[in-house]
N, C-alpha and C positions, 0 to 999 in steps of 0.2 A: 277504068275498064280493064286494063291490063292488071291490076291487081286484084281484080274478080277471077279473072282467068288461072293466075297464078296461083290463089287459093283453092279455087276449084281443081287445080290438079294437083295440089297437095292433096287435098282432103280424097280426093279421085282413088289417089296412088296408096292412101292410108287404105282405106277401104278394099281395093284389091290387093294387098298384103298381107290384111287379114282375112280376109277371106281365103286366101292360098294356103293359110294357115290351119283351115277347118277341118273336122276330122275328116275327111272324103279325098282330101288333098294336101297330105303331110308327104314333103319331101324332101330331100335331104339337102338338097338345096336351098332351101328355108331355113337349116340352121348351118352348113357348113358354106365355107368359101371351096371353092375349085383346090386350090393348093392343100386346103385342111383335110378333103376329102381323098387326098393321094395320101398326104402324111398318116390320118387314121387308119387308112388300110392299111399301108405297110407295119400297124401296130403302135402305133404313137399315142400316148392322151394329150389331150389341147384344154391345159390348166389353164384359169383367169381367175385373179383372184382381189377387189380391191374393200379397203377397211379405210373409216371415217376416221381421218387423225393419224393413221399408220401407211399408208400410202399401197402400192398396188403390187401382183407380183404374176409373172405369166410363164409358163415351162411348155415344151413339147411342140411350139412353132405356133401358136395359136394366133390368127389374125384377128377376127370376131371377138372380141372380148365384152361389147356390149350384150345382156340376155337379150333374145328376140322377146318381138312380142306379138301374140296370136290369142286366140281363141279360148287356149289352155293356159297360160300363163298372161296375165291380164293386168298383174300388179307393176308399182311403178317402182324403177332402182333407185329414185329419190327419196322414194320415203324408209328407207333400210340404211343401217349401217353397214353391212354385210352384205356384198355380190361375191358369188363364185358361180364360173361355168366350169364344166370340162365336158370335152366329148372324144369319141370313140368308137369303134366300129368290131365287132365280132362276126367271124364266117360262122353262119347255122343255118341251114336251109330248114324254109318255114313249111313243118307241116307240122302233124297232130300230137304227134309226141314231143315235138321240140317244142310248139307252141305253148303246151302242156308246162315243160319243164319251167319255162321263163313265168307264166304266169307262177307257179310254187314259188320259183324265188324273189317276187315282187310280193308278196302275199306269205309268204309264210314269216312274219311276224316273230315269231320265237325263238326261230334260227340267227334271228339280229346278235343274239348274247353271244359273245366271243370275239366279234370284229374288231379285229387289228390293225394298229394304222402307227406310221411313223411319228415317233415323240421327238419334238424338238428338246425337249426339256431336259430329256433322259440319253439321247442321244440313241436311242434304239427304239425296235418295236414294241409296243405293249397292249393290252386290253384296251378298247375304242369303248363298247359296250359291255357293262358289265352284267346286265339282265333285260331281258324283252321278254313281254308276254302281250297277248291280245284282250284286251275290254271291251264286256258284252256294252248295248247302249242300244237304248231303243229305238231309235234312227237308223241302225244298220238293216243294208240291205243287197238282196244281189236282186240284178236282173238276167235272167236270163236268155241267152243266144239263141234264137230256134235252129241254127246254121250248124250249131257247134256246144253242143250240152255241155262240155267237160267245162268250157272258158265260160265264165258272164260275161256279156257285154258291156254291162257296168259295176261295180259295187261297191257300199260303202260302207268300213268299218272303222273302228278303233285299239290302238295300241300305247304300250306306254314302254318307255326305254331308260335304264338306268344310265347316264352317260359319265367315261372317270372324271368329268371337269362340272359341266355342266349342273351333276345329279338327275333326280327324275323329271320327264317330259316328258306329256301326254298329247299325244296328237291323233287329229282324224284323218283316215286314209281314202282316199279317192281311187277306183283302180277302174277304166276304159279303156273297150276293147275297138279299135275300127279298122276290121278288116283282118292285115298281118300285121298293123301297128298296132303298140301298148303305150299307153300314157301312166301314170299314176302320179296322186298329189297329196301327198301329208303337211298339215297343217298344222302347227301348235295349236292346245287349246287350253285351257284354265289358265292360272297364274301359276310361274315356276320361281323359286328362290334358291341360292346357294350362300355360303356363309353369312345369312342371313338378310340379306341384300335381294329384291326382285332383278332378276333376268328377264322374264320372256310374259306379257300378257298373250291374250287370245291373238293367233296371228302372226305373231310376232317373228315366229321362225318360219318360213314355206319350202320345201322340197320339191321340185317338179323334177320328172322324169320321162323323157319319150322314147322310144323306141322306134325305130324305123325300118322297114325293112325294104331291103334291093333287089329286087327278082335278079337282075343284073350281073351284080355280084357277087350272090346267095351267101347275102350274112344282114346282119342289122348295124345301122349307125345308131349309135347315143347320145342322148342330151341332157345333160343334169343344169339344173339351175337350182340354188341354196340363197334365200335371201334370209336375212336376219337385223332385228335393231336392237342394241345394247341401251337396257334399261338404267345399268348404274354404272355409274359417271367414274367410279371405285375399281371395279373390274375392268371398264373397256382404257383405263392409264396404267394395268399392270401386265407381266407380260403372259397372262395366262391365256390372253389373246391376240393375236395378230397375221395378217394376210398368209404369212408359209403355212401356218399351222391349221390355217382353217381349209387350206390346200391341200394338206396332206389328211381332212379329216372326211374331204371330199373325194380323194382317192381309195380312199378307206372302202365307201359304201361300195365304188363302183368295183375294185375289185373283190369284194366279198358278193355282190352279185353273178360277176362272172361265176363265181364258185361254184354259186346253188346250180350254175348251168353247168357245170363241167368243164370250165376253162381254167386253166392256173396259169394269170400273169401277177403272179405275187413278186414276180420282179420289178413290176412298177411301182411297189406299194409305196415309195418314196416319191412325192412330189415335191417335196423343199427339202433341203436340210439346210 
């Protein structure tokens, strides 16, 4: 009987987790610890980063290293080679034109080409992306807001990004609106290869992003989650990848998003060296 009970309040506590989770009730609490939520404001990112076979690496004071799991992000860290978190917080008070701006830079696709991010390899910064552009596909779609014409409430398209390591990756983009939060989720899709070797079937890579925002504090906290699984056995034993790197290539997006908003912490753009 006691182990009836004891399940039922697992499964209890599972269930209202995620449900606190749901778009109506995203907070920041949900992905920050109290102490992470002091250290992002004063301007910190809370790197996590761990790789199958190479062991794990974390910068910025990050407690929380496991991804959450809700509503939006669904998938399991077992089945991935690749976890990275980082999160963060930026002051912008949410109204129509700021709202505006953040959507452009989760969605403008094109502007991907140029993202810089720290090379272990080279010992300095270089080219992250070397081309993006957007793919039409007949599944794309917007919905729209009757609240707020300019934002959809949700929409779905496609892109494709040259990456210097990687090569090309096509992925579909998920972008939802609830409220003053922003979600979005790019997903690999087809089959990707580099020196001739498979990388990434459909899947294979996922991108989640939330945004959050604080009436409170008048700015948004950030949540990045990168899962990934290393197709060949060839590339994931050489060092063209490993936990700093993929750390530094998840610093990469988050501060080249800041950008499209108007923020320059291009002094963080190092997360390992």
């Amino acid at each position: 009987m006691n182990n009836c009970k004891v399940l039922f309040s697992v499964i209890t506590a599972v269930f209202i987790y995620t449900i606190s989770c749901s778009a109506d009730m995203i907070s920041s609490k949900n992905f920050f610890t109290a102490n992470e939520i002091k250290l992002a404001r004063n301007g910190e990112f809370l790197t996590s980063v761990s790789l199958t076979g190479k062991g794990a690496v974390q910068s910025g004071g990050v407690e929380n290293t496991s991804p959450v799991r809700c509503s939006y992000i669904s998938v399991s860290p077992s089945d991935y080679d690749m976890v990275a978190v980082e999160k963060g917080f930026f002051y912008m008070e949410s109204n129509s034109f700021n709202r505006q701006k953040i959507f452009n830079s989760l969605t403008d696709f094109y502007k991907l080409k140029g993202m810089s991010y720290y090379s272990q390899t080279s010992g300095s910064n270089s080219i992250l992306i070397l081309d993006s552009y957007k793919t039409p596909s007949p599944y794309d779609y917007i919905k729209e807001n009757n609240k707020d014409k300019s934002i959809p409430e949700s929409a779905l398209s496609h892109f494709v990004i040259k990456d210097n390591r990687l090569g090309l990756l096509a992925f579909k983009s998920e972008f939802i609106r609830s409220g003053d939060n922003f979600i979005m989720i790019n997903t690999s899709t087809g089959t990707s290869s580099r020196f001739g070797m498979k990388i990434f079937y459909p899947g294979d890579y996922r991108i989640y992003k939330i945004l959050i925002y604080d009436k409170n504090f008048k700015g948004y906290f950030f949540y990045t989650v990168q899962f990934m699984k290393v197709r060949s056995s060839i590339i994931s034993k050489i060092e063209l990848i490993k936990p700093e790197s993929f750390g530094n290539r998840v610093r990469a997006e988050s501060i080249h998003f800041l950008k499209g908003i108007g923020i320059d912490r291009s002094g963080k753009l190092t997360a390992f060296k």
